[in-house]
N, C-alpha and C positions, 0 to 999 in steps of 0.2 A: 504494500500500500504506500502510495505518494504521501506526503503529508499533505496536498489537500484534501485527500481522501479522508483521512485520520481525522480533519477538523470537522470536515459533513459528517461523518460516523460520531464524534463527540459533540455534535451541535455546538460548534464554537466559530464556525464557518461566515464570516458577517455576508459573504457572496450565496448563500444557501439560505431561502428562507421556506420557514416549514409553516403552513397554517392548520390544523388542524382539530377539531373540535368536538370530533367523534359525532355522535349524533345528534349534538346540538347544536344550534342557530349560531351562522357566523355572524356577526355583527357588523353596524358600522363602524363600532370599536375598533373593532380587529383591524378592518381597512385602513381605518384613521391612525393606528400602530405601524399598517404597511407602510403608508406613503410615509409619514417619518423614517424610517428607514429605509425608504428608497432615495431621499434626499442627497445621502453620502455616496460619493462617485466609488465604483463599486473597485475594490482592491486586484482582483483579477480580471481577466480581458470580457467575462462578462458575469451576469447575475444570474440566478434561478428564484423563480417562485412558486412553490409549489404548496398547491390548495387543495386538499383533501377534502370529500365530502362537498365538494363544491353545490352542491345539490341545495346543501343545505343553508347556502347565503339567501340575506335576507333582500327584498327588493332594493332597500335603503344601502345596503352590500354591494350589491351589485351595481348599481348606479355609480357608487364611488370608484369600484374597479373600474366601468368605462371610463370615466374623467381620467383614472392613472395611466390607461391606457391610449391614451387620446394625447395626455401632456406628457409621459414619458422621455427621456431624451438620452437617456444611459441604456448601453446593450443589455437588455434583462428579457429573460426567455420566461414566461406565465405557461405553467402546468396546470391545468385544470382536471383531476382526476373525479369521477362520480358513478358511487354504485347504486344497482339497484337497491 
């Protein structure tokens, strides 16, 4: 394992970000937590976001994803994972 790898494995990776909520409502908390931390230009040549249970954002969630999605300006790649 690289040590970038080692940092995503310890969640200490500030280019890796993990949202997850299990079965409960994401927020626009949560969002509002994203985009602060998407502010900082990202340490590797790019970012990850990855949203678990994406299913489970709320309209007011989603709405702010598109705005980050729309103002973005840093390479960051959005995972959207959602299960039945």
């Amino acid at each position: 394992e690289c040590s970038i790898c080692r940092s995503v494995k310890n969640n200490v990776c500030s280019d890796f970000i993990l949202i997850s909520k299990g079965n409960t409502e994401i927020g626009i908390d949560n969002i509002r937590e994203l985009k602060k931390k998407l502010l900082f230009k990202p340490i590797l040549p790019y970012r990850i976001v990855l949203i678990e249970e994406a299913q489970n954002l709320t309209d007011e969630a989603c709405n702010a994803i598109l705005k980050i999605l729309e103002d973005i300006a840093s390479p960051t790649f959005f995972i959207f994972l959602s299960f039945p």
